[in-house]
DSSP file (Angstrom, degrees, kcal/mol; ACC not computed):
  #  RESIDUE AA STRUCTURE BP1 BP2  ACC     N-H-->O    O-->H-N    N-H-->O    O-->H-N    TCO  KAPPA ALPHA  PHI   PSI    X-CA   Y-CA   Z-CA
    1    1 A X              0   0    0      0, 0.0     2,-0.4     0, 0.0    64,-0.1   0.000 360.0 360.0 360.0 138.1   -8.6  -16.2   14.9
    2    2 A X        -     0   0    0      1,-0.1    59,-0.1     2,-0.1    62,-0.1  -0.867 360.0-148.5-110.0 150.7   -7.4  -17.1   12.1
    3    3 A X        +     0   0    0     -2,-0.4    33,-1.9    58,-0.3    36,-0.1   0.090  47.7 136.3 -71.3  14.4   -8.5  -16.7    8.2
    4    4 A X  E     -A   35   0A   0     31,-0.2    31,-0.2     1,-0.1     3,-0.1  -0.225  32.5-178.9 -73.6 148.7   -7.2  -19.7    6.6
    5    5 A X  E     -     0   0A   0     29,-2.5     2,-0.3     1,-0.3    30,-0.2   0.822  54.5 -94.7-105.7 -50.4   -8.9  -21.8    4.1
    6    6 A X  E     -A   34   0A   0     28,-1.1    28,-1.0    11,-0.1    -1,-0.3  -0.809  48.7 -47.0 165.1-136.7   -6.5  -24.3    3.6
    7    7 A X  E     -AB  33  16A   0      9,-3.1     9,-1.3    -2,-0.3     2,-0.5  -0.971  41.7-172.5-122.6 120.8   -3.4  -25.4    1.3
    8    8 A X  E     -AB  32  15A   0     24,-3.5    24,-1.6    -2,-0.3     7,-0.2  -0.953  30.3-120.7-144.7 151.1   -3.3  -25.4   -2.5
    9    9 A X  E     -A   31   0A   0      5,-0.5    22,-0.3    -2,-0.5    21,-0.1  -0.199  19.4-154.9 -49.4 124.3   -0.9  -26.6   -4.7
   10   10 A X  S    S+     0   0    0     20,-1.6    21,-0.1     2,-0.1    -1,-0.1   0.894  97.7  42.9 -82.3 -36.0    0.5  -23.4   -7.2
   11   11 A X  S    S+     0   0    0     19,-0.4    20,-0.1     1,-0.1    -2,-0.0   0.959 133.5   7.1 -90.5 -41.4    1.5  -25.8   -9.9
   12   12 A X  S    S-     0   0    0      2,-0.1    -1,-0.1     0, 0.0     3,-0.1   0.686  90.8-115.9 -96.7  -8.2   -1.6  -28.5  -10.1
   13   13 A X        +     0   0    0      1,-0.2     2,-0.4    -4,-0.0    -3,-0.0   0.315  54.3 159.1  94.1   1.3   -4.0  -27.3   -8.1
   14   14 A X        -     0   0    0     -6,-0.1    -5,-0.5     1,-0.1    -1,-0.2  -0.366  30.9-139.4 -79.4 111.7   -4.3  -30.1   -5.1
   15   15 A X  E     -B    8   0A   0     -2,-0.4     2,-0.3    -7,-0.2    -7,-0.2  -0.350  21.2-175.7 -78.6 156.7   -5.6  -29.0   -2.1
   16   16 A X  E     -B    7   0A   0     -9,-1.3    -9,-3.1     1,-0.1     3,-0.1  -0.938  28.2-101.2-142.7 167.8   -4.5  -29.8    1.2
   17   17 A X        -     0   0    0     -2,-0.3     2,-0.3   -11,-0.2    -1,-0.1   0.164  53.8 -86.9 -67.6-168.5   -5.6  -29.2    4.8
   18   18 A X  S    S+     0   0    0    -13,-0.1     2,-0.3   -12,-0.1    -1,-0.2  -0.716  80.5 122.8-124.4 134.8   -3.8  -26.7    6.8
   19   19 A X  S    S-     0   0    0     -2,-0.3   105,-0.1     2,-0.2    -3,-0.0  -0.905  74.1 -70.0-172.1-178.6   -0.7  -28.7    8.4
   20   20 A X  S    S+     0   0    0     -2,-0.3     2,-0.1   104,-0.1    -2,-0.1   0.054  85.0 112.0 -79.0  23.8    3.3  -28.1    8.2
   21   21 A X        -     0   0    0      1,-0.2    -2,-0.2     9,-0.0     3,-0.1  -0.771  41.8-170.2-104.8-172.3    4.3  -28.9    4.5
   22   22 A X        +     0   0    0      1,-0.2     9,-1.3    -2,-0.1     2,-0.4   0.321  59.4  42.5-140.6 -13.2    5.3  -26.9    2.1
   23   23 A X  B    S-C   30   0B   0      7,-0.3     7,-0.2   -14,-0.0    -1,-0.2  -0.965  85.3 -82.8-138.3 155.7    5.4  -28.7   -1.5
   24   24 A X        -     0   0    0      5,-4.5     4,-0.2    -2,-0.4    -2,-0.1  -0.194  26.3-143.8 -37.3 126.7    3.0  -30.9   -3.3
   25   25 A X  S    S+     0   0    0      1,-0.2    -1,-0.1     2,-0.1     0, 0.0   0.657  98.4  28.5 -86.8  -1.1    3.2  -34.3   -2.6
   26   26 A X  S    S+     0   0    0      3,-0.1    -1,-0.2   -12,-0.1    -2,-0.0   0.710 138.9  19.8-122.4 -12.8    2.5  -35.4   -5.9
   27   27 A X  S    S-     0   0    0      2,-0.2    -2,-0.1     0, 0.0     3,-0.1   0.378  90.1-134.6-110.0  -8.4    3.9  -32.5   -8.1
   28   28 A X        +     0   0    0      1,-0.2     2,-0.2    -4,-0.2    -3,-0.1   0.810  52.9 145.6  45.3  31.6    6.5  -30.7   -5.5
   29   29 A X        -     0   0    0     -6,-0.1    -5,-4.5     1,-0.0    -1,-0.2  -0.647  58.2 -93.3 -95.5 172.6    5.4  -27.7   -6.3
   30   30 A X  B     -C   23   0B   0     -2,-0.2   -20,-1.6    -7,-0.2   -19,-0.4  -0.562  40.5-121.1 -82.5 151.7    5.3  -25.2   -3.5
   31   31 A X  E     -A    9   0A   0     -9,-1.3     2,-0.3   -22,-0.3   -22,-0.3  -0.155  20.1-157.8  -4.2 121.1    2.1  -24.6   -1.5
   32   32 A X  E     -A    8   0A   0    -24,-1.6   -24,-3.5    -2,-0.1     2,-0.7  -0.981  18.2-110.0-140.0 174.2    0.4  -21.8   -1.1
   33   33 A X  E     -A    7   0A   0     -2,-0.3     2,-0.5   -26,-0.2   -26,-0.2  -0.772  24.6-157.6 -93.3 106.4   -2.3  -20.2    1.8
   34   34 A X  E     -A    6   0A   0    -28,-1.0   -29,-2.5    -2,-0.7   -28,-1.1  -0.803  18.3-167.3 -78.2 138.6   -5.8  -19.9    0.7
   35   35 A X  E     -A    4   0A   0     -2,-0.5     2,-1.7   -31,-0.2   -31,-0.2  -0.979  30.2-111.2-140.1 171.4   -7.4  -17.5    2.6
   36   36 A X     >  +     0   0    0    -33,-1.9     4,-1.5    -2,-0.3     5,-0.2  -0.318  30.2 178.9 -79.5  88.7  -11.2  -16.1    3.4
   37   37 A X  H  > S+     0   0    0     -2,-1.7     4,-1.2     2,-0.3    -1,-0.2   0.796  79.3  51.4 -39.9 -59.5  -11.0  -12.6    1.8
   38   38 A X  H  > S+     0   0    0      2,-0.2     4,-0.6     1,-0.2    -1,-0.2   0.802 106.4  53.1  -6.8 -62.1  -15.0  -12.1    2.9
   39   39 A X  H  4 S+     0   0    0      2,-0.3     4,-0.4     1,-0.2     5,-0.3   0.645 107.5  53.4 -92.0 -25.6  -14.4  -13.0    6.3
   40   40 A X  H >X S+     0   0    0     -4,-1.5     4,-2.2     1,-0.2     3,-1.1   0.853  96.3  60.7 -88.6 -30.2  -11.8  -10.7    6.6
   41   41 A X  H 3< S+     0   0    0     -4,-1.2    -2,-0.3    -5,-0.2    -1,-0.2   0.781 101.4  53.3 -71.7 -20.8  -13.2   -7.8    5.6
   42   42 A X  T 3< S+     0   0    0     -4,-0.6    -1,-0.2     1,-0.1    -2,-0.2   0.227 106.7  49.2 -97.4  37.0  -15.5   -7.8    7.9
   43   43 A X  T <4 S+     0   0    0     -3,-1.1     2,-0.4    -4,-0.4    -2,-0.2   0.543 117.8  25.3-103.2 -31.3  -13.4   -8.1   10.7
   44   44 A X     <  +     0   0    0     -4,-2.2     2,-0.3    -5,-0.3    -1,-0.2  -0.848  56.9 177.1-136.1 168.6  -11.3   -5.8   10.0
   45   45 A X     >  -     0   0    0     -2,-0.4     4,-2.0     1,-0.1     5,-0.2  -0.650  52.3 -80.5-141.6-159.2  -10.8   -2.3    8.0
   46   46 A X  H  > S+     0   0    0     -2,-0.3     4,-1.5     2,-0.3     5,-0.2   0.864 123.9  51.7 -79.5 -59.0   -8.0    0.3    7.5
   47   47 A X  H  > S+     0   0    0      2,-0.2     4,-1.4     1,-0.2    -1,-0.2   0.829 105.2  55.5 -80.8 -19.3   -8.5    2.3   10.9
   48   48 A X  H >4 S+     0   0    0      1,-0.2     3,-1.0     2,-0.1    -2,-0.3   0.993 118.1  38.5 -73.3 -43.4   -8.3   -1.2   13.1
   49   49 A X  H >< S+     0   0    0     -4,-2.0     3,-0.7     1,-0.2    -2,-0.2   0.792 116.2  56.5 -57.5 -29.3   -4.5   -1.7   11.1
   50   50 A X  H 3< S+     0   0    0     -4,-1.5    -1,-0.2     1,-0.2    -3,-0.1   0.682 105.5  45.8 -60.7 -39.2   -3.9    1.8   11.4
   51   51 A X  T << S+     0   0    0     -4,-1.4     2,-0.2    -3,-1.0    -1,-0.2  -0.070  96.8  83.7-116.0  30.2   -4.3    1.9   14.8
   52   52 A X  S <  S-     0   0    0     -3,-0.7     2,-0.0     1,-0.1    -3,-0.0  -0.538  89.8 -78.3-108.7 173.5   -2.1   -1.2   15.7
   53   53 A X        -     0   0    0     -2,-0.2     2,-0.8     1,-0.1     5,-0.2  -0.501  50.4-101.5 -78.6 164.1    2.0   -1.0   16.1
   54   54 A X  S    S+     0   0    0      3,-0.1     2,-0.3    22,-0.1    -1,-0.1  -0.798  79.9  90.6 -95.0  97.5    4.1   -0.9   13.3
   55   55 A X  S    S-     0   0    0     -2,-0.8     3,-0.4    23,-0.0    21,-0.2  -0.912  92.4 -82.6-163.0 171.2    5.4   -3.8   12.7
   56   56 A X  S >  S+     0   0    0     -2,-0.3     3,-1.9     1,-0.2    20,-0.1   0.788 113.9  73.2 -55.3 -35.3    4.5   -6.6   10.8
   57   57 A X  G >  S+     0   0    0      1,-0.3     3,-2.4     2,-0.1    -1,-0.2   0.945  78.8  94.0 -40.2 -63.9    2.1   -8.3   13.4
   58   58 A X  G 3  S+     0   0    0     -3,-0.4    -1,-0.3     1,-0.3     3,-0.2   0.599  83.9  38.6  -4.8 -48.6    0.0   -5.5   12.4
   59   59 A X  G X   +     0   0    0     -3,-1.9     3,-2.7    -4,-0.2    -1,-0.3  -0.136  65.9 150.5-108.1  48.4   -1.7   -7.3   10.0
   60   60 A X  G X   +     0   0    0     -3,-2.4     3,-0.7     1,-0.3     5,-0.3   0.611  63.7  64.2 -58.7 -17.4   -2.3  -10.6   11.4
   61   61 A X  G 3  S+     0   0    0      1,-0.4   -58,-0.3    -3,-0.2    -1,-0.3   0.522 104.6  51.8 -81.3  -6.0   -5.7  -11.6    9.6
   62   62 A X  G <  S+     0   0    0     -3,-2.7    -1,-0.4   -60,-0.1     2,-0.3  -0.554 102.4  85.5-118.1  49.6   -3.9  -11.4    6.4
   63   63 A X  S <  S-     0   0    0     -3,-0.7     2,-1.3     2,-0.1   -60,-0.1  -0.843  84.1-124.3-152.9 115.9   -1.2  -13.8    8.0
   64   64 A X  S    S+     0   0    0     -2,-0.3    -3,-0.1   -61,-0.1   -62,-0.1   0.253  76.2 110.4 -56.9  11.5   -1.1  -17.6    8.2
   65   65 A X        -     0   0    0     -2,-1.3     2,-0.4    -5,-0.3    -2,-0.1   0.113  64.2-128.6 -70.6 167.7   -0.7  -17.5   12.6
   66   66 A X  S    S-     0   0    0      2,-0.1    57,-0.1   -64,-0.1     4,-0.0  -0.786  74.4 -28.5-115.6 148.2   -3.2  -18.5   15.3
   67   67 A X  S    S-     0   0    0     -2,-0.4     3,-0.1     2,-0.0    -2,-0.1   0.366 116.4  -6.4  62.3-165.3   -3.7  -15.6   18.1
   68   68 A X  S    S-     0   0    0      1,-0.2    -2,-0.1    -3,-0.1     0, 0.0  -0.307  97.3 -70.9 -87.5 146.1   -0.6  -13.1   18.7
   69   69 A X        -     0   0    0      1,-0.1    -1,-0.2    -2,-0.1     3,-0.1   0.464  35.0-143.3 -66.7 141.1    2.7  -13.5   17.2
   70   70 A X  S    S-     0   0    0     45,-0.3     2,-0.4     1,-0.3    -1,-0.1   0.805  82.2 -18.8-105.7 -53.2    4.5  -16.7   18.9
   71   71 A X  S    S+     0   0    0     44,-0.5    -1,-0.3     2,-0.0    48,-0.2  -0.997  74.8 129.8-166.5 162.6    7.9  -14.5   18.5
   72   72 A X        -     0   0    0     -2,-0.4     2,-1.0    -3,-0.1    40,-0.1  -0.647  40.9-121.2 166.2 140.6    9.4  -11.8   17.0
   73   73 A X  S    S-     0   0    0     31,-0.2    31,-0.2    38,-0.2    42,-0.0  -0.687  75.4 -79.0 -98.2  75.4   11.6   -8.1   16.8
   74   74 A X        +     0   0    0     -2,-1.0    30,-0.2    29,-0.1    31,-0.1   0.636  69.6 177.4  51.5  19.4    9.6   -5.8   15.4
   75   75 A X        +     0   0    0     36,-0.2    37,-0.1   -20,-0.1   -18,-0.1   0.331  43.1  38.5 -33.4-158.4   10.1   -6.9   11.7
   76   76 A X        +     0   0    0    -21,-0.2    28,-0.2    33,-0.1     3,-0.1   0.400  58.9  90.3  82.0-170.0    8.2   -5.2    9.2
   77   77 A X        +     0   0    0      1,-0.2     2,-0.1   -22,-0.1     3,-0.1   0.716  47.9 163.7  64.9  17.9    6.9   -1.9    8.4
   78   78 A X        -     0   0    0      1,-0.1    -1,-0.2    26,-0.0    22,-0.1  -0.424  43.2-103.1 -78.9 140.7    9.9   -1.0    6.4
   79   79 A X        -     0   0    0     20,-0.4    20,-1.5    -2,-0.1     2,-0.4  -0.384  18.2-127.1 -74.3 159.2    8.9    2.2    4.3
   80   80 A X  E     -D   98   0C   0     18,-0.2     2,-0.8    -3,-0.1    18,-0.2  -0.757  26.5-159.0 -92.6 147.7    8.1    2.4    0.8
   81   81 A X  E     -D   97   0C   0     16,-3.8    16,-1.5    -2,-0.4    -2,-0.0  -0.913  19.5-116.6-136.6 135.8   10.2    5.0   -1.1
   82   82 A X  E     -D   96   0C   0     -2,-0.8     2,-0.3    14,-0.2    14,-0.3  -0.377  20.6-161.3 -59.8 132.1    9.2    6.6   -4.5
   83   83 A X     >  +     0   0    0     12,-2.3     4,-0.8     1,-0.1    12,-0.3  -0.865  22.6 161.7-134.1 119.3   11.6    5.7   -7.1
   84   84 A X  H >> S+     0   0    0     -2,-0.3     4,-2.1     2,-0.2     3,-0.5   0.901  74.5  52.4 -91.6 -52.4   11.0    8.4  -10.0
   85   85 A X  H 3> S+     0   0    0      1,-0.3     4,-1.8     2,-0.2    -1,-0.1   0.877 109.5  52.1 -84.1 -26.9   14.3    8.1  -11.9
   86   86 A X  H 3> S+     0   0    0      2,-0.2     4,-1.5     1,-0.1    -1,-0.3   0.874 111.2  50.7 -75.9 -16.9   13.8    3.9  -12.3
   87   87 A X  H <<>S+     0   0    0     -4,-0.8     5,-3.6    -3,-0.5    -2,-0.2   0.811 102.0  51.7 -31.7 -71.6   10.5    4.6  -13.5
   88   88 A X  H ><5S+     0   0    0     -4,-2.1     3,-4.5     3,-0.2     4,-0.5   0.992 113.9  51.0 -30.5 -97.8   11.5    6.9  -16.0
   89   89 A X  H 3<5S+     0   0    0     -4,-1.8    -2,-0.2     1,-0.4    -1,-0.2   0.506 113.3  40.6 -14.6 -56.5   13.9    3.9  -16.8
   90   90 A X  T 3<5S-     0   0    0     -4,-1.5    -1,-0.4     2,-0.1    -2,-0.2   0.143 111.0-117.8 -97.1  11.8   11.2    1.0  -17.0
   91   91 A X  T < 5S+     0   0    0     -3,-4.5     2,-0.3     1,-0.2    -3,-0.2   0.886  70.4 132.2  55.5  43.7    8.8    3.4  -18.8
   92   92 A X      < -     0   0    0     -5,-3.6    -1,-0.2    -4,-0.5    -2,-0.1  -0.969  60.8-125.0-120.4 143.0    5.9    3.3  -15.8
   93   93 A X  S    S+     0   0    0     -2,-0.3     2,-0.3     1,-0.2    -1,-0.2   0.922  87.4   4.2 -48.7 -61.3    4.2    6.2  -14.3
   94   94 A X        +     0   0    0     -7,-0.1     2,-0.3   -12,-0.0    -1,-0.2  -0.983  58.8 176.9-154.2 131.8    4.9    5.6  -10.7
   95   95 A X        +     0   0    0    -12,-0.3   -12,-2.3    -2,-0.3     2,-0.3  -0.934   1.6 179.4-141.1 163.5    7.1    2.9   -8.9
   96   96 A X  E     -D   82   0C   0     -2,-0.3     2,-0.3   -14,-0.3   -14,-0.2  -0.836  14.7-170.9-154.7 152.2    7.6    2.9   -5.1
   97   97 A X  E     -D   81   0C   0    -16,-1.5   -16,-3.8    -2,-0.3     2,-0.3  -0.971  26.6 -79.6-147.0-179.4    9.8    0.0   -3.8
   98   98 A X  E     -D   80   0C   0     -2,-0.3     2,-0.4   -18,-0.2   -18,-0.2  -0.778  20.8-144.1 -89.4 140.2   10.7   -1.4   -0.2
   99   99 A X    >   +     0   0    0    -20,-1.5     3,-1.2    -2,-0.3   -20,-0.4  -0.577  34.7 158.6-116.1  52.2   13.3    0.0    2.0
  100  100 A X  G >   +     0   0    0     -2,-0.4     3,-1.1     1,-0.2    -1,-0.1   0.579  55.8  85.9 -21.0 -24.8   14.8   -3.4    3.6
  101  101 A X  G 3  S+     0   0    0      1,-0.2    -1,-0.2    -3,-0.1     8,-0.0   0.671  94.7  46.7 -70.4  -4.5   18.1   -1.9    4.7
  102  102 A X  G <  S+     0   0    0     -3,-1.2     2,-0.5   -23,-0.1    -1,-0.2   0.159  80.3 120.4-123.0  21.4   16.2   -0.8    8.1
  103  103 A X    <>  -     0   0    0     -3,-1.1     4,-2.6     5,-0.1     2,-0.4  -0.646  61.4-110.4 -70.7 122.2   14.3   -3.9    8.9
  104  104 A X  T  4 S+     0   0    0     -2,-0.5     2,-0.3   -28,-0.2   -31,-0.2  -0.787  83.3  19.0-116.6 143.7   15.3   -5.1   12.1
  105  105 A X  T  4 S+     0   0    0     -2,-0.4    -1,-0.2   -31,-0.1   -31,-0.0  -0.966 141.0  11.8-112.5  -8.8   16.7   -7.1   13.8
  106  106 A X  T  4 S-     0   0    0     -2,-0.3    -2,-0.2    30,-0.1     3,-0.1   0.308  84.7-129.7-106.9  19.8   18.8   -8.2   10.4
  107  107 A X  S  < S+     0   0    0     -4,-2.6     2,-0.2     1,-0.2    -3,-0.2   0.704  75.1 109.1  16.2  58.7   18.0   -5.6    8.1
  108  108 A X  S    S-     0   0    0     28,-0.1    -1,-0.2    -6,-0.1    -5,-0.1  -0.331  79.9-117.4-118.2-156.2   17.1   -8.2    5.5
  109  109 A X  S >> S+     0   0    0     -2,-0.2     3,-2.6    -3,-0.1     4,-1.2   0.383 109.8  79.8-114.2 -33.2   13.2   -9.0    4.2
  110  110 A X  H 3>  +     0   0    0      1,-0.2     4,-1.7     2,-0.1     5,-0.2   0.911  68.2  75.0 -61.0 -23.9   14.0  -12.2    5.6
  111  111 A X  H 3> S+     0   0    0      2,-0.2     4,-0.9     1,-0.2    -1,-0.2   0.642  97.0  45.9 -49.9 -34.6   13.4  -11.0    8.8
  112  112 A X  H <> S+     0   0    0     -3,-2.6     4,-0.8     2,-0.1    -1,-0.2   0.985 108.7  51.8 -59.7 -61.3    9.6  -11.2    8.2
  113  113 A X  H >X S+     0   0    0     -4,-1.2     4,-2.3     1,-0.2     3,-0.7   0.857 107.8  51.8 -54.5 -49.2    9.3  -14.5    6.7
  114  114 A X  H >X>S+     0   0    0     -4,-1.7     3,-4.6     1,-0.2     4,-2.4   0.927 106.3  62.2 -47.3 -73.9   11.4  -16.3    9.8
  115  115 A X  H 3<5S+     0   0    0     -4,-0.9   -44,-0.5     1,-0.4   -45,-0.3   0.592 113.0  34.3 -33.0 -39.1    8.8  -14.5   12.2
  116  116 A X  H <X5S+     0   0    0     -4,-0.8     4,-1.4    -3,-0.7    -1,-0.4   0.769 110.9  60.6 -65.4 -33.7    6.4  -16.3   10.7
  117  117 A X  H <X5S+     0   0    0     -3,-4.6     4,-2.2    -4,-2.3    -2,-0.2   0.829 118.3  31.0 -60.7 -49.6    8.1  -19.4   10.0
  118  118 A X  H  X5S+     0   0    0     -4,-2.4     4,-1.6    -5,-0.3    -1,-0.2   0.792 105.1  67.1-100.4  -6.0    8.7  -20.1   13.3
  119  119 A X  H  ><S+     0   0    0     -5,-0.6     4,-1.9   -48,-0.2    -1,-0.2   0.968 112.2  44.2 -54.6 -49.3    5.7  -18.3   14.8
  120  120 A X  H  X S+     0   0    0     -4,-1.4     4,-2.7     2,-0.3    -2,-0.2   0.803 110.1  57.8 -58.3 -37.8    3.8  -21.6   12.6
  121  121 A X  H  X S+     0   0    0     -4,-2.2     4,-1.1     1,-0.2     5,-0.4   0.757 104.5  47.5 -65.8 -27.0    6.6  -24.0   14.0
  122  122 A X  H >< S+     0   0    0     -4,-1.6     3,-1.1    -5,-0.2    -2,-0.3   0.965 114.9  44.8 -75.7 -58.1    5.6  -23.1   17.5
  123  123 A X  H 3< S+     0   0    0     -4,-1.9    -2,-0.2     1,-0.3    -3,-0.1   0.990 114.5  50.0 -70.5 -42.4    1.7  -23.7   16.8
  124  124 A X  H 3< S-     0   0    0     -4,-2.7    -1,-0.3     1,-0.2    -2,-0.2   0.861 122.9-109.2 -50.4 -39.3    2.4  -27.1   14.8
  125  125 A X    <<  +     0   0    0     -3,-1.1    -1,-0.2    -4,-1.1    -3,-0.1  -0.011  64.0 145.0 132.0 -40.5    4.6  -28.2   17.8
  126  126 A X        -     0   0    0     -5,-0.4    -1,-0.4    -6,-0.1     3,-0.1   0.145  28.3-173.4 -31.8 148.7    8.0  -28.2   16.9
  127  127 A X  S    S+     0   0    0      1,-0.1     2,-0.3     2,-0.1    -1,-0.1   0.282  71.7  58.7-137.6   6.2   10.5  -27.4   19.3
  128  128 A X        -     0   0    0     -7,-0.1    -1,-0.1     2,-0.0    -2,-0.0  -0.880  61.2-176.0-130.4 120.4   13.4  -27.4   17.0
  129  129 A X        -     0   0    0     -2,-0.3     2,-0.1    -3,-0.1    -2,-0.1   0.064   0.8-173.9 -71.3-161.5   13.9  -25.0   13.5
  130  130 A X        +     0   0    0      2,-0.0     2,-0.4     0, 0.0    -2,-0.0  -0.180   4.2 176.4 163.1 122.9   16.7  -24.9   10.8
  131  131 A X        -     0   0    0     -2,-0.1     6,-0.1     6,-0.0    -2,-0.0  -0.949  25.0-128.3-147.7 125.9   17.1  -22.8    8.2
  132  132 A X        -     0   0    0     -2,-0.4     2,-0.3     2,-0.0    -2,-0.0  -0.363  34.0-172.3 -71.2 137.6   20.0  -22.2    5.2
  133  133 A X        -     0   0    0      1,-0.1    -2,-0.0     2,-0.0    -1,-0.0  -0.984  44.1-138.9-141.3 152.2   21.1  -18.9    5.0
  134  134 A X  S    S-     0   0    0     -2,-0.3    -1,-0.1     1,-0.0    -2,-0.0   0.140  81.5 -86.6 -82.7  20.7   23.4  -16.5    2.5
  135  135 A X  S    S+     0   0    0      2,-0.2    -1,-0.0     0, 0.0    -2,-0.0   0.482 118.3  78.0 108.5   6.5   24.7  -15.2    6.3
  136  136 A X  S    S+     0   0    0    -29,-0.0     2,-0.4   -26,-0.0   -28,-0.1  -0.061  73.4  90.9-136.9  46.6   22.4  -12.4    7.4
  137  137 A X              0   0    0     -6,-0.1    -2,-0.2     1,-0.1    -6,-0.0  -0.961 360.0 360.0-121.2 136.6   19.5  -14.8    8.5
  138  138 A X              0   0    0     -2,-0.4    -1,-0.1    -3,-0.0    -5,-0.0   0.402 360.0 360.0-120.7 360.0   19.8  -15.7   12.0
């Protein structure tokens, strides 16, 4: 099931229905996924994600998909690691960042975003992708 509301514009605000684009047709600004924040909380809470695999799939009500994961290797789930001494640096109490370098299969961040991308391309209908890459997207 999914939690989507629909499409809205980040730079004018124009909503759109739930569909393949990705920018505004009348401003080209990018797109973004409303979704029902409500209606997901009460389907799901802390211990039902908790108690899923680790991987990105994991959270799937918080994810723009229909039903289980169309494809994927286990993206996600990459640790967060305390960083004390940049902290110090930026003058903030506590900063944590993401540990990408163990992301599999390309141990980039891209690795989520494709899983999804093409997870969407499969429910929309497509049977062909394409994507520009600086060489570690596959």
């Amino acid at each position: 099931m999914s939690f989507v509301t629909g499409l809205k514009c980040r730079e004018c605000g124009q909503d759109y229905d739930i569909g393949p684009e990705h920018v505004c047709e009348f401003c080209f600004g990018p797109l973004e996924v409303g979704y029902d924040y409500g209606a997901i909380a009460k389907a799901v809470n802390r211990e039902t994600i908790e108690s899923r695999p680790r991987n990105l799939w994991r959270y799937q009500e918080l994810l723009p998909t229909e039903g289980e994961p169309a494809i994927g290797l286990h993206s996600g789930y990459t640790p967060l690691v305390r960083a004390d001494r940049l902290a110090e640096a930026l003058g903030v109490e506590e900063l944590w960042v993401k540990d990408d370098s163990v992301n599999h299969p390309t141990f980039s961040y891209k690795d989520r975003v494709v899983s999804i991308a093409i997870s969407k391309a499969i429910e929309f209908g497509f049977d062909t992708v394409s994507c520009a890459s600086t060489g570690n997207l596959a």
